[in-house]
C-alpha positions in Angstrom: -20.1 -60.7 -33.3 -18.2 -63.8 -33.0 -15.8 -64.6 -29.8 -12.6 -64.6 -32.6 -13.7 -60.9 -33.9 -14.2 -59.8 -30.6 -10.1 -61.0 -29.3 -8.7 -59.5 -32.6 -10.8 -55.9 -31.9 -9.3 -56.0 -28.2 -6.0 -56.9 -29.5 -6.2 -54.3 -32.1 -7.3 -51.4 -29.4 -4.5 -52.2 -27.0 -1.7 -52.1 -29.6 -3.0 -48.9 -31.4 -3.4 -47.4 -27.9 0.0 -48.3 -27.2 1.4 -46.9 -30.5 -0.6 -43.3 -29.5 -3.4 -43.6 -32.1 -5.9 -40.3 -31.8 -8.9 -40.8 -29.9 -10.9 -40.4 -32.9 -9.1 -42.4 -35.0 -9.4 -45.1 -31.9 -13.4 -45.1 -32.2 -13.7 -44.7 -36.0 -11.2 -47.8 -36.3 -13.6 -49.3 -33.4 -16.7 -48.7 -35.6 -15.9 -50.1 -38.9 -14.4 -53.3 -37.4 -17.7 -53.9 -36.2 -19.6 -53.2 -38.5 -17.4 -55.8 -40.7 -18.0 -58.2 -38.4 -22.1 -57.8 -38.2 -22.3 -54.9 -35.5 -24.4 -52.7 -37.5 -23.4 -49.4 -35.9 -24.6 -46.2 -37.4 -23.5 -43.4 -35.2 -20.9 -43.3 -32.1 -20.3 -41.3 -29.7 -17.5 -41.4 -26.7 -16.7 -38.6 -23.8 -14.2 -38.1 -21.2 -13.5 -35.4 -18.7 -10.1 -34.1 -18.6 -7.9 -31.4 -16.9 -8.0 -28.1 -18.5 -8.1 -24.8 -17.5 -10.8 -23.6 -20.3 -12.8 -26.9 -21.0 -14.1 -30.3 -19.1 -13.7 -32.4 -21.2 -13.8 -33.5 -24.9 -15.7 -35.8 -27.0 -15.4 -37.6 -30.1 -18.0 -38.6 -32.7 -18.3 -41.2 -36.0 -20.8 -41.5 -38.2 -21.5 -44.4 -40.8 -23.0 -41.8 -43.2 -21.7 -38.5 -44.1 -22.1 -35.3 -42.0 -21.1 -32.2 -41.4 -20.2 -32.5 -37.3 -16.6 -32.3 -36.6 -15.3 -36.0 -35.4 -14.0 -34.0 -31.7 -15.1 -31.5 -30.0 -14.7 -29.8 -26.4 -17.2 -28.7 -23.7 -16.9 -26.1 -21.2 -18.4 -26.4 -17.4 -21.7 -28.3 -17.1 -21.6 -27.1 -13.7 -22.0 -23.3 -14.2 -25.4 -23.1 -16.0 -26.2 -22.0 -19.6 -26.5 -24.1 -22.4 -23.9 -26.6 -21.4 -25.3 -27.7 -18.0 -28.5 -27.3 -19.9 -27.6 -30.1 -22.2 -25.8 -32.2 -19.5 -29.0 -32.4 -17.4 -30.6 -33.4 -20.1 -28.5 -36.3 -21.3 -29.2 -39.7 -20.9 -25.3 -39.8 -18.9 -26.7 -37.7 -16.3 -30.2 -40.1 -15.9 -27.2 -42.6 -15.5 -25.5 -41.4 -13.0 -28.6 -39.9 -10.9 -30.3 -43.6 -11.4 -26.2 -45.5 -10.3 -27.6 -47.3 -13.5 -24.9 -48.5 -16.2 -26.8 -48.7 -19.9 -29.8 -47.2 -20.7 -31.5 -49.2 -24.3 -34.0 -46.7 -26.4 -36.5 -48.1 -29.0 -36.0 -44.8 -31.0 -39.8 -45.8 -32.8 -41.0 -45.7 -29.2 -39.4 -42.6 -27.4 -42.3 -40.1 -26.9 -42.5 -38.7 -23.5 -38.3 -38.8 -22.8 -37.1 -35.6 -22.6 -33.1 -36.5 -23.5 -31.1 -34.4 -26.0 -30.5 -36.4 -28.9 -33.2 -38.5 -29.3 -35.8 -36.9 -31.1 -33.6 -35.6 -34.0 -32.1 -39.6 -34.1 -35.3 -41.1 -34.7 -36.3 -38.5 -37.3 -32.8 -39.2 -39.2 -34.4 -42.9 -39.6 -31.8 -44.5 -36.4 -33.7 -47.5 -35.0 -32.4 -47.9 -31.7 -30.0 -46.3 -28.9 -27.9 -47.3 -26.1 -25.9 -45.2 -23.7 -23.2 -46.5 -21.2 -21.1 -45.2 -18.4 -18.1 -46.9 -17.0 -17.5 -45.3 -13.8 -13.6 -45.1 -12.5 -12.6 -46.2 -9.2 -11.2 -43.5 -6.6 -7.3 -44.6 -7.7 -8.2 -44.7 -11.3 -10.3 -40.9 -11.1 -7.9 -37.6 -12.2 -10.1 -34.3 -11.1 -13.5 -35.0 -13.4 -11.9 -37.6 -15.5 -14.3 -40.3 -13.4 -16.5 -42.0 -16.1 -15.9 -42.4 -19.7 -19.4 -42.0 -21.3 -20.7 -43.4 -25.0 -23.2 -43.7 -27.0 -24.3 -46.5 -29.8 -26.9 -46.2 -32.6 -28.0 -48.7 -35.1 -30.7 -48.6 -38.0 -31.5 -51.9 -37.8 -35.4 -52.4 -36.7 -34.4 -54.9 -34.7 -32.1 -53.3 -33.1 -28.0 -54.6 -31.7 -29.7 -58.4 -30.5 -28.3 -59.9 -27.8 -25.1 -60.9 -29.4 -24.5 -57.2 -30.2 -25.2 -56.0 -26.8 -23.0 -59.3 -25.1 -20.2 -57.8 -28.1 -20.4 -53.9 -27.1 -20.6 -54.6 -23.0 -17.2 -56.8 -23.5 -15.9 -54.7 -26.0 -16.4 -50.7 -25.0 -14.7 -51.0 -21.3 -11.4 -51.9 -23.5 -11.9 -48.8 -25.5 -12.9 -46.4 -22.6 -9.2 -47.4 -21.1 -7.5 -46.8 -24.6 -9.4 -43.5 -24.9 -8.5 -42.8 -20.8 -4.7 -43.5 -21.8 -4.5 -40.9 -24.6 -6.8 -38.4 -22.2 -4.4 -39.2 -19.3 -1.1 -38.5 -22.2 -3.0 -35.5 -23.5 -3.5 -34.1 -20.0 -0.1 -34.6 -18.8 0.5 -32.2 -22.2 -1.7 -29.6 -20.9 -0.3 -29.3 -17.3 2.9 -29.4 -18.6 2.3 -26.5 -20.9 -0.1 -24.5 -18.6 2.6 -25.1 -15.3 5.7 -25.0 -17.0 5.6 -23.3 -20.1 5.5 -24.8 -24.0 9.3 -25.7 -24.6 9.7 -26.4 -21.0 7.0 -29.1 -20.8 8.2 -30.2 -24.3 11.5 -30.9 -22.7 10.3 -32.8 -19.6 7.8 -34.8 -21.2 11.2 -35.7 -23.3 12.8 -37.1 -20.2 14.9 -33.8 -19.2 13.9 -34.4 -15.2 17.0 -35.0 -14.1 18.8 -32.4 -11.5 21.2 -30.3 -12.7 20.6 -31.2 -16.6 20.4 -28.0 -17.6 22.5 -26.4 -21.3 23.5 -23.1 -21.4 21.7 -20.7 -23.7 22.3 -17.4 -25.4 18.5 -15.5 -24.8 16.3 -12.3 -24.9 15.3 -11.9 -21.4 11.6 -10.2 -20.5 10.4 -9.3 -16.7 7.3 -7.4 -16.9 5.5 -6.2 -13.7 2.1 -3.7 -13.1 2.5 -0.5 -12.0 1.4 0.1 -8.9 -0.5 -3.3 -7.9 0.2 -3.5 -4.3 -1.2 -0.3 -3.5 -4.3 -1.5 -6.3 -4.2 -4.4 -4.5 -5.1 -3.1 -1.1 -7.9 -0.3 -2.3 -9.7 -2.8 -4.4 -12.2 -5.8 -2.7 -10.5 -9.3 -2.2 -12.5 -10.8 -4.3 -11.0 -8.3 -7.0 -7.4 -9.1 -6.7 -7.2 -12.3 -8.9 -9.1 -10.9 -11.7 -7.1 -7.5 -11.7 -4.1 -9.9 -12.2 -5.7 -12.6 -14.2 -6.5 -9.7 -16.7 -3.2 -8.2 -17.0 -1.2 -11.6 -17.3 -3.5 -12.7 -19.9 -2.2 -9.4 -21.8 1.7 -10.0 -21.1 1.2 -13.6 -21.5 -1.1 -13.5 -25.2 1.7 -11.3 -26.5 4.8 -13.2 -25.3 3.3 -16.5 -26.8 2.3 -15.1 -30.3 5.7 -13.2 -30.8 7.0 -16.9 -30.5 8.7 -16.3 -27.1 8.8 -18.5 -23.9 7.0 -17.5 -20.6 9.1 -18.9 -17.5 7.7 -17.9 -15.0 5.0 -16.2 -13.0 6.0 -14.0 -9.9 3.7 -12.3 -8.6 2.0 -9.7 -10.7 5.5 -10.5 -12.8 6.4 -12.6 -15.9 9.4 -13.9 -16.9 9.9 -15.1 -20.3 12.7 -15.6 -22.9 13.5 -15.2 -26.8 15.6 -17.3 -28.9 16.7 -17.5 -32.2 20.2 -18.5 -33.9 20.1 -14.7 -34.9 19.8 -13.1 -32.1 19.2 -9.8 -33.6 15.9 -11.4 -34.8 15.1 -12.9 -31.6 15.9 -8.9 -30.1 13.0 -7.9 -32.7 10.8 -10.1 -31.9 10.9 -9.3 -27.8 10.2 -5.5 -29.4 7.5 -6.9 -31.3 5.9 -8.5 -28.0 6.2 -5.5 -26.0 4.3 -3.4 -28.9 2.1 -6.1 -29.2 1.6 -5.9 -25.0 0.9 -2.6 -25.2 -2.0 -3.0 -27.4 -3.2 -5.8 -25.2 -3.0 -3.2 -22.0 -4.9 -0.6 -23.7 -7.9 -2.7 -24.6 -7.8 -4.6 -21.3 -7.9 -1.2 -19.5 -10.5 0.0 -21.3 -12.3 -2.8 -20.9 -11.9 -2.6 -17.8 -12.9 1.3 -17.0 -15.9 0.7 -18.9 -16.9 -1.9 -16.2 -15.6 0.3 -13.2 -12.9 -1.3 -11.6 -9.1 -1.0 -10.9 -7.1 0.0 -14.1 -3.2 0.2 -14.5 -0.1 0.0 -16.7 3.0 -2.6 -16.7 6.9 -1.9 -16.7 8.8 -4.1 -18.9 12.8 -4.6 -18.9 14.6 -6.4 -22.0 18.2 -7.6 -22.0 20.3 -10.0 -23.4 22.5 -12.5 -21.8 24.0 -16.5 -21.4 22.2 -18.4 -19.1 21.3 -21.7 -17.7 18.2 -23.5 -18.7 16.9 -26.4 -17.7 16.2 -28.4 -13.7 16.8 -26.5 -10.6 16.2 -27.7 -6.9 15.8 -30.9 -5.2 15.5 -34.7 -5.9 11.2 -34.3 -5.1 10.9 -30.4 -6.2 12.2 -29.2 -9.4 11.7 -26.1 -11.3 12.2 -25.7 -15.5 14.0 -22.4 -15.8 16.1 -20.1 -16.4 18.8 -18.7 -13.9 22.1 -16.7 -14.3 23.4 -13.7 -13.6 21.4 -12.0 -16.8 18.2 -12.9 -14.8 18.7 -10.8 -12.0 19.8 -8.0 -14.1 16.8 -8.1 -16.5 14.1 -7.7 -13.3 16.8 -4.8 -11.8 16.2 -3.2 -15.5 12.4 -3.5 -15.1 12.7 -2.2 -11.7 14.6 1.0 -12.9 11.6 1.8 -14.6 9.4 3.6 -12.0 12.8 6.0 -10.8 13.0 7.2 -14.7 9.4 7.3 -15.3 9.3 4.9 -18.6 7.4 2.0 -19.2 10.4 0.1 -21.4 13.7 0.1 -20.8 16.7 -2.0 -22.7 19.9 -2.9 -21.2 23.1 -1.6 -23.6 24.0 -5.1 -24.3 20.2 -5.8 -25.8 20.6 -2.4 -27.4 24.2 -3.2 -29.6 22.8 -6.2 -30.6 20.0 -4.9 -32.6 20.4 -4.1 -36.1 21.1 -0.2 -37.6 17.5 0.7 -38.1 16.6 -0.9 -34.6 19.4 0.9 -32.3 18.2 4.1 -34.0 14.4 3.6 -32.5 16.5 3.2 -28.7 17.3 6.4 -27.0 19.2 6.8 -23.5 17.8 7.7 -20.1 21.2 7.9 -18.8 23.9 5.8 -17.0 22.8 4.0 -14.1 24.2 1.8 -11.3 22.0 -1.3 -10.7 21.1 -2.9 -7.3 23.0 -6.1 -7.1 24.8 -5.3 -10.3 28.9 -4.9 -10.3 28.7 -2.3 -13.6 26.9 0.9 -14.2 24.8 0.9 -17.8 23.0 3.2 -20.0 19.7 2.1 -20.0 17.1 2.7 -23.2 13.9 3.5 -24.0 11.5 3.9 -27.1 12.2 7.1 -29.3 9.3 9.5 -27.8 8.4 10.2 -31.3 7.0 6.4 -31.8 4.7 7.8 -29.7 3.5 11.4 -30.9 4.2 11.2 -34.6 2.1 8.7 -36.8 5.3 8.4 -39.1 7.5 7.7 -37.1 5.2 5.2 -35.1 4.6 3.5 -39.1 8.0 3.2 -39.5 8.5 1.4 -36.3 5.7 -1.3 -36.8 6.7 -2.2 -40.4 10.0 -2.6 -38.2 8.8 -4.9 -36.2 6.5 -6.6 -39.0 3.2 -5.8 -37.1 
């Protein structure tokens, strides 16, 4: 490739990197330039680490022919064994790094004797030759894993790249690896947000709401949900039991929350905070019923689950009210919090609380209760008038009709209420 190809590729990365194009549109954009321009690529791969709390990293594929291989894909932990650290030791990245070499050039008709994934089923697909790079990341540049950005280039040609084609992917691939970093780096900053702060939450940062005190007041459903019991659990069951017990339990609450559409808050302990919102806020009352059925499903399998494997079991109180509050930055000018606080707050976890003293697992405040439509308010029965801790007024709290229940009818009804 030519020196004036090789400026208009680097000039085309950084702008298309700038506008946000997809990784994988980055390297299949990367690819057919090329190959206009005499690079005869045939496959590509690129990888990255990133920061996630399910996968490593991801990785992103083009092919000159078709296939059937998805251009992106995600990897779990090379470092706790199975297949994954199987195929990591066996990659010519890891001989790389082991080695401190940079490239590693395969004659694909000469490879008997190297044990690296990949190779064997290149050279029977008729691919001629095979280099693999890694560009390392220096200590200020390096986010958890994200330390190396990794590739792979393939060509049919029996010749192979030639030197001009080597000289054109060593100048050229460091200026992709640092367009593929930057949308790695954006796309992580996405995940943290959304794993630490919560979906709309991160939305809204990431949108420039970081300012103190910018907050907009906001009509919501209000959830606090907290385990039965877990202190006590807590100290009967082995440390190294403790996080699990919770993980297990939040990933219930949390699963049912998110696909009801609602917005977890905050995590306190073995409690969760979320909130529901709709212009209607009758259907946003529904769909907080909705999660709590939907949570209760998730506790029964979890527990049984659980029981079957012989450790600590429990169930959850949840409290649901209605109220105005304040969303949006709380604290100080170098600690910040993305929430929700008001009045309605501290009554909704003073709800929850009243759970254990009237021995239900749900209870409604009145307020969440008039707001529902006829068919809903009917399913709501009272425990009573009560005087809340904190709380200037005495309410009648609700529960769930007993009959949901103990009659299969009446439990029908209620779901195709919900639209379960």
């Amino acid at each position: 490739m030519e020196l004036t190809p090789r400026l208009r590729l680097m000039n085309w990365i950084a702008h298309q990197s700038l506008t946000g194009l997809p990784e994988n549109d980055l390297l299949r954009g990367f690819c057919e330039r090329c190959r206009a321009h005499g690079l005869e690529l045939s496959r590509a791969m690129v990888i990255i680490d990133t920061l996630h709390p399910v996968f490593e990293g991801r990785g992103f594929r083009w092919s000159h022919s078709q296939t059937n291989e998805s251009d992106s894909f995600e990897y779990g932990s090379s470092s706790e064994g199975g297949a994954v650290a199987e195929n990591w030791r066996r990659s010519t990245f890891y001989h790389l790094l082991e080695t401190g070499g940079d490239e590693l050039l395969i004659d694909l008709s000469d490879c008997e004797g190297l044990d690296f994934n990949m190779i064997e089923d290149l050279s029977a697909k008729g691919h001629k030759h095979f280099l693999s790079m890694v560009h390392r990341f220096g200590e200020a540049g390096t986010m958890g894993q994200m330390d190396c950005f990794y590739s792979t280039w393939v060509t049919r040609r029996d010749e192979g790249f030639g030197e001009q084609g080597l000289a054109a992917l060593r100048e050229l691939v460091p200026v992709l690896g640092l367009a593929v970093k930057s949308a790695a780096q954006a796309e992580v900053a996405r995940t943290l947000g959304r794993v630490y702060l919560g979906r709309d939450a991160s939305e809204q940062v990431l949108r420039g709401r970081i300012a103190r005190g910018v907050t907009e007041r906001i009509n919501a459903v209000l959830w606090f949900s907290d385990l039965r019991g877990s202190t006590s659990i807590s100290e009967s069951i082995e440390p190294g039991q403790i996080i699990p017990f919770l993980n297990d339990y939040a990933q219930a609450s949390i699963d049912a929350i998110h696909d009801a559409g609602g917005e977890v808050l905050k995590l306190i302990g073995d409690g969760v905070l979320a909130m529901f919102t709709n212009e209607n806020m009758a259907v946003a009352k529904r769909t907080a019923l909705r999660a709590e059925h939907h949570f209760r499903r998730n506790m029964a399998a979890v527990s049984a689950r659980r029981a079957a494997e012989g450790v600590a079991v429990t169930t959850a109180h949840v409290g649901l009210h209605v109220g105005e509050v304040f969303y949006g930055n709380i604290g100080s000018d170098d600690r910040l919090d993305f929430t929700v606080v008001g009045p309605a707050v501290n009554e909704v976890s003073r709800i929850a609380s009243m759970c254990r003293s009237v021995d239900r697992e749900l209870l409604t405040s009145e307020a969440f209760r008039t707001g529902l439509d006829a068919a809903g308010r009917n399913y709501l029965v009272s425990t009573g008038r009560y005087a809340l801790r904190g709380i200037g007024r005495a309410q009648d709290l609700f529960t769930l009709d007993p009959d949901i229940a103990s009659d299969e009818v009446v439990a029908g009804k209620y779901e195709r209420y919900l639209g379960s």
